[in-house]
N, C-alpha and C positions, 0 to 999 in steps of 0.2 A: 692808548685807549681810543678808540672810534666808537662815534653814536650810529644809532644807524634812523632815528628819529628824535625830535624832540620830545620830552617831556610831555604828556600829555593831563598832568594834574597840575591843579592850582594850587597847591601846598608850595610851600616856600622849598627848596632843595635842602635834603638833610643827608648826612657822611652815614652809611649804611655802615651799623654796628657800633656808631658813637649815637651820642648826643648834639654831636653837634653841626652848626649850618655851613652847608660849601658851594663855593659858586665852581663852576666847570669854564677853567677861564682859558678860550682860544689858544693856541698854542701859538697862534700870530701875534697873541697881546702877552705872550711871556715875559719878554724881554722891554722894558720901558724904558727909554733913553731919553732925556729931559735935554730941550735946544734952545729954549729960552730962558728959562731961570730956573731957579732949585725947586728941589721937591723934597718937604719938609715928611718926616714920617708920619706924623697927624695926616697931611694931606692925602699919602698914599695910603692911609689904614680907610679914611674914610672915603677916598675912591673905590676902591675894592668892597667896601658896604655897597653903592652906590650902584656898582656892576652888581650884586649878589640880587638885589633888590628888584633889578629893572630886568635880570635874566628871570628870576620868576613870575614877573608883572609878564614878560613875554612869552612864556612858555605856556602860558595860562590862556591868552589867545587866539584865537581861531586863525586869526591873519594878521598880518605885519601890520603895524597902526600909522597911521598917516605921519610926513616929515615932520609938523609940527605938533606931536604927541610928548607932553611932558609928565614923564614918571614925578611924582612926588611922596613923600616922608616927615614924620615929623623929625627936626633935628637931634632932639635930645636920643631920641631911639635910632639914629643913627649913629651918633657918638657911642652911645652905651652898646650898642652894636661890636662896636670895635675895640670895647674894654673899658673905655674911658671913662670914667665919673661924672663930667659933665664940664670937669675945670677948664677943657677946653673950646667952651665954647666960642667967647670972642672969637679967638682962633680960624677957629672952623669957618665962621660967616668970613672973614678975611681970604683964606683958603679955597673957601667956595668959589666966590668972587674971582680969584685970579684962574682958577682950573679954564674960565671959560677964551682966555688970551696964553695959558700956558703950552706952548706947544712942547710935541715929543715923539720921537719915533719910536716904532713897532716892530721886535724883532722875531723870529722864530727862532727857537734854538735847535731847530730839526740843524744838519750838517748841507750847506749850500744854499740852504731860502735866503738868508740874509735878510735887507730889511721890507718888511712889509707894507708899512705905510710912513712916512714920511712926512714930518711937519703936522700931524693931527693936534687938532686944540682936545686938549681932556674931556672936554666937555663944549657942545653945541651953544647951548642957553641954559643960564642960571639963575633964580629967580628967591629970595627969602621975603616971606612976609608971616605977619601974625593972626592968627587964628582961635580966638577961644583964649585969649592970653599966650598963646604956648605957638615960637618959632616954628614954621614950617619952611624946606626946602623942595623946592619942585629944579627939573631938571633935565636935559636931551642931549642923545651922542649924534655925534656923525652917524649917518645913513652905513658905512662899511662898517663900523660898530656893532651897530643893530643887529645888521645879521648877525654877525659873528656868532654874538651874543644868544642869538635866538635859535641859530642853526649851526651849533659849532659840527667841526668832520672831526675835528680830533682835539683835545682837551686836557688838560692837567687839573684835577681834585683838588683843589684848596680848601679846608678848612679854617672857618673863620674867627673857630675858637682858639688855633695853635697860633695863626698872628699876632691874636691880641696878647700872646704872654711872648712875644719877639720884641725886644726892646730896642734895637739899632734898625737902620734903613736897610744895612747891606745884611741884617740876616733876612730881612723879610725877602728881598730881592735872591739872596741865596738859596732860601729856604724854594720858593714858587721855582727855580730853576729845575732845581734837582728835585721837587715831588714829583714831575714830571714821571722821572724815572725808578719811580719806586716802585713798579714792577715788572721794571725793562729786565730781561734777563739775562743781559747782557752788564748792567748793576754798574756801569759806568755813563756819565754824562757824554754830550761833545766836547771832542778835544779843540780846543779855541784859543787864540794869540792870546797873550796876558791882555793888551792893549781892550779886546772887547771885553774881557771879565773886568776890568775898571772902568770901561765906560757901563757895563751891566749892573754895579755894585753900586755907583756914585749919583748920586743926588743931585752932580752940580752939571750943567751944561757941558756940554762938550767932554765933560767925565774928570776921570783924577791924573792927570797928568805924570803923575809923580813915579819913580821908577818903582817897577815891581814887588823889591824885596820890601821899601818903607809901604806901601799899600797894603802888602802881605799880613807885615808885623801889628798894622795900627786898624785895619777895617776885619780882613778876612778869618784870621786866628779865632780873634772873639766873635764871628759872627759863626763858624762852624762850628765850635766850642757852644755856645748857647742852642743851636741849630740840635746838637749833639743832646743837650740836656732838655731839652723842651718840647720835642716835639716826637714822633715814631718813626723819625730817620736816623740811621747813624750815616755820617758823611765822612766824608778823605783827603785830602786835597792829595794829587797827583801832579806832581811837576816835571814836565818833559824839556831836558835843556838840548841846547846846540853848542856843543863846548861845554865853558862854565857860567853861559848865563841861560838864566830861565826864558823861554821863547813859545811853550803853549804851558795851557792849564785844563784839567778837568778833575773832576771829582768822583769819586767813587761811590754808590749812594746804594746802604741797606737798610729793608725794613727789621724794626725789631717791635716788640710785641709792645704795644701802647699801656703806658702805665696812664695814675689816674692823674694826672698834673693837676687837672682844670677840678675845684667842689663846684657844688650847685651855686653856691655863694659868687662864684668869682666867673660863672660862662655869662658870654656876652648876651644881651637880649636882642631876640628877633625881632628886626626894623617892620617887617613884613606883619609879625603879629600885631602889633602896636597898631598900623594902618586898617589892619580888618576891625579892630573894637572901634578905633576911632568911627569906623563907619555904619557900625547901630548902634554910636551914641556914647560908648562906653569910654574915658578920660584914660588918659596912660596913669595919672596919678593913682584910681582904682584896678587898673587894671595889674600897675606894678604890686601892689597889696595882695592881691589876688596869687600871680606869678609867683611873690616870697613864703607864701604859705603853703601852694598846691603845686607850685614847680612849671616849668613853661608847656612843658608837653601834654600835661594833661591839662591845663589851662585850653593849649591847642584842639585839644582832643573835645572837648567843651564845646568851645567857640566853633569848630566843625557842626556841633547838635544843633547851640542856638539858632547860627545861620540859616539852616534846615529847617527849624523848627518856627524863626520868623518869616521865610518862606514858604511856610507850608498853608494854604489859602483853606482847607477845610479847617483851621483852626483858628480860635481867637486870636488877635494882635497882641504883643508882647507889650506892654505898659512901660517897663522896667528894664531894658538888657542885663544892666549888670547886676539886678538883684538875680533875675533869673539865673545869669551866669553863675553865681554864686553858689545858688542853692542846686544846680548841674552839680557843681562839685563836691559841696557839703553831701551830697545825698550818696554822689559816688564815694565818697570816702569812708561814711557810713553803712553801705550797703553789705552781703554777708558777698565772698566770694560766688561766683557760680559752679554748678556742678560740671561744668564744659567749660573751657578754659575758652573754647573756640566760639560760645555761643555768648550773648549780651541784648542785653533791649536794644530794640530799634532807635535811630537817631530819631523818628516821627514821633517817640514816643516817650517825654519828658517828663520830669516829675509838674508839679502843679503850679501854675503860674502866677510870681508875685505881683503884685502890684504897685509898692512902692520900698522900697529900701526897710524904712523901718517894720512894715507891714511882716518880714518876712526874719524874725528873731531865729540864733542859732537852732536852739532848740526845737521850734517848729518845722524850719527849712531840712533839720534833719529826718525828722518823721513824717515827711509826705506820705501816705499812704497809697496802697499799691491801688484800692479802688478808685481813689482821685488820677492818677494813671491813667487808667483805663476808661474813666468818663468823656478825659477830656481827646484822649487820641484814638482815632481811626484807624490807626495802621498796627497790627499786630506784633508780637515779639517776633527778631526775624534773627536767622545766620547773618553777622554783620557783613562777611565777605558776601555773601549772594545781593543785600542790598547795597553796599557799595558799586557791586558790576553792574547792577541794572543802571545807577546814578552815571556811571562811567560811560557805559553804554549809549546811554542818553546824550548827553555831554559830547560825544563822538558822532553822534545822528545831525546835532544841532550846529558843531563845526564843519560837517561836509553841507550845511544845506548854502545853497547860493546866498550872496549878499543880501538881497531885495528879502526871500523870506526868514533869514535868518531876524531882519531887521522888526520884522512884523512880530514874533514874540518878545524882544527885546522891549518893543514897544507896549505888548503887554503888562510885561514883567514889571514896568517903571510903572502903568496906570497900578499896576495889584499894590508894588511899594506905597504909592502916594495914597492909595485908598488905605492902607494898615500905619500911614502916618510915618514910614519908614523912609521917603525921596529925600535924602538928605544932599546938601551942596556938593558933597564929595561924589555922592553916588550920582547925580547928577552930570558931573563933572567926568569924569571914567564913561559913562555912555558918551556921551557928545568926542569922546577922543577914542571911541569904540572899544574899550577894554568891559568888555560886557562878561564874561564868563568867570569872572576875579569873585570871590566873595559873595558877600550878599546877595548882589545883581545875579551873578554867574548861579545862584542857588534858585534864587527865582527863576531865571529862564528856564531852568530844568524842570522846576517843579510845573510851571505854566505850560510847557510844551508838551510832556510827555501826559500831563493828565487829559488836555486836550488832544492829545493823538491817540494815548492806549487805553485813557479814561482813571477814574480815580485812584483805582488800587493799583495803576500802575508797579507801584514800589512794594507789592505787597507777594508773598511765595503762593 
């Protein structure tokens, strides 16, 4: 698979035709070969959140952010990210902590690159502290990371709800090798010495020594076997001998038709959503409440309005996020279908706004009515596809413009937050390391630039 650009929306990356979140991970960072000390499966479940995270923090961006920009998450939503329950957190803070002294090389599995980078520490700086009662992890790669990450040429699909049901090191490691090739048409891996698929498989330093066949019987069997049941690859192992011992290996790798493994109950939650409520206010504890009753994606889908909607400067300040959030969803789940499957209210155009939690009873939040709609919003019911292109549009106006005026709506955007009560430390914190176009912020500058350029009804047919 080749990009031929990146990513040019701030949604977190999702697997076209699932549900679920995938990071597009280098084909230079396929192969991870651990040179100083082991790497624990917790550790490599919540690296790979950690890359998922920081690729759509950067995609999201107009330009590469300065060497000392650190991505940050809260930890619980990264754990839970990667399936976990939360039991491992101690863990995690300990894990965290070493990634930034654990070195490892970087290999391709294309046939001749070999290794790409060489003695890289996992991670630049790592940092845990508390926040609101509730662990936060902030975080930074090497600089050749970065890009990778930002600008990959060529990429393998991971999905990060099939890891989390891979329960050994060497099937995760299997698995990310050969997705690769899941729709090479050629339906076979690199053929490779035994010696690099136990140094590709193993967890410990310098790899598993051990000769082939006990490797075979004790890591690879059950990691293909599980490989085979869990996820929409079926795999082969292919043994090519010289005589009678075994001397390369590769795997044969077909797609078959994705069953439903993962309920709603058991996919992992998006780190990236967690981070956007956290940033108008909104607590992951309510926000998880929310998630197990209306499902993440339309929760997503919501939290799209709000943002927009506490953005939007011809309209009152939002009092409340998450009552608001709520009653977004209570009202859509309420509402009768539409006669146009392709048509829907405008994001500018919310039901009525609560102003405190209790203020806002099921019963009522359900029966907003449509004339309170239409008092409080300006902007008419529109094609959502036509108002999303003009946002998109925008959004593409405002990352070609040069540094210096780009910086001057930015600087807008933060006075209109702090006037609606909205400058909060996080958002704060993401300008000063220039991730301006993420969320909130990113909603504002669009709203601020484009009514100041094309004028009000900019967003309007």
């Amino acid at each position: 698979m080749t990009a031929s650009s990146p990513l040019s929306s701030s949604a977190p990356t999702r697997v076209a035709g699932t549900d679920g979140l995938e990071l597009r991970k280098p084909h230079e960072m396929i192969v991870m070969v651990p040179r100083s000390a082991r790497v624990t499966l917790t550790a490599r479940r919540i690296y790979t959140v950690l890359l998922q995270v920081s690729q759509a923090r950067l995609t999201a961006m107009a330009s590469m952010p300065l060497a000392d920009f650190m991505f940050e998450a809260p930890l619980a939503a990264v754990l839970r990210t990667t399936g976990s329950d939360g039991a491992d957190r101690t863990a995690a803070k300990r894990y965290l902590g070493e990634m930034r002294s654990l070195e490892v090389d970087w290999e391709s599995t294309a046939p001749g690159d070999g290794v790409k980078w060489r003695g890289f520490s996992m991670l630049s700086e790592v940092a845990l502290e508390v926040r609101r009662g509730e662990t936060w992890v902030s975080w930074s790669f090497p600089p050749s990371i970065m890009t990778a990450l930002r600008e990959p040429s060529r990429w393998a699909r991971i999905e990060l709800d099939v890891l989390a049901r891979l329960s050994t090191y060497a099937a995760i490691a299997l698995y990310e090798i050969c997705v690769r090739y899941r729709d090479n048409p050629g339906g076979v891996t690199s053929r490779k010495p035994v010696g690099w698929w136990t140094d590709a498989l193993s967890n410990l330093p310098g790899g598993d020594r051990r000769e082939w066949r006990k490797f075979k019987n004790e890591r690879v069997k059950e990691a293909v076997a599980e490989i085979n049941q869990e996820t929409d690859l079926e795999i082969e192992l292919i043994e090519h001998r010289q005589g009678r011992v075994v001397d390369e290996v590769q795997f044969a790798v077909r797609r078959r038709a994705r069953s439903p493994f993962a309920t709603s109950a058991d996919k992992p939650v998006d780190a990236n959503l967690v981070l956007r409520a956290e940033t108008l206010g909104i607590r992951e504890i309510k926000l998880d409440g929310l998630i197990k009753e209306f499902g993440d994606d339309r929760v997503r889908e919501q939290l799209d309005a709000l943002e927009r909607r506490a953005a939007n400067n011809s309209l009152r300040a939002v009092d409340n996020a998450y009552s608001y959030l709520r009653s977004l969803l209570r009202n859509e789940r309420e509402a009768p279908a539409p006669a146009d499957a392709d048509e829907e209210q405008d994001l500018e155009s919310p039901p009525a706004q609560p102003t405190a939690d209790a203020a806002v009873p099921p019963d009522a939040a359900a029966n907003t009515t449509a004339a309170t709609v239409a008092a409080e919003s300006t902007t008419p019911i529109t094609p959502a596809d036509s108002a999303g292109e003009r946002i998109r549009m925008m959004r593409r106006e405002i990352e070609a413009l040069p540094q210096a005026q780009r910086q001057v709506w930015v600087d807008r955007a933060l006075q209109a937050l702090a006037t609606k009560g909205l400058l909060t430390a996080i958002v704060s914190r993401r300008a000063a390391q220039g991730d301006v176009m993420h969320g909130l912020l990113g909603s504002m500058v669009v709203q601020t630039y484009a009514a100041a350029t094309y004028g009000a009804d900019w967003n309007t047919v």
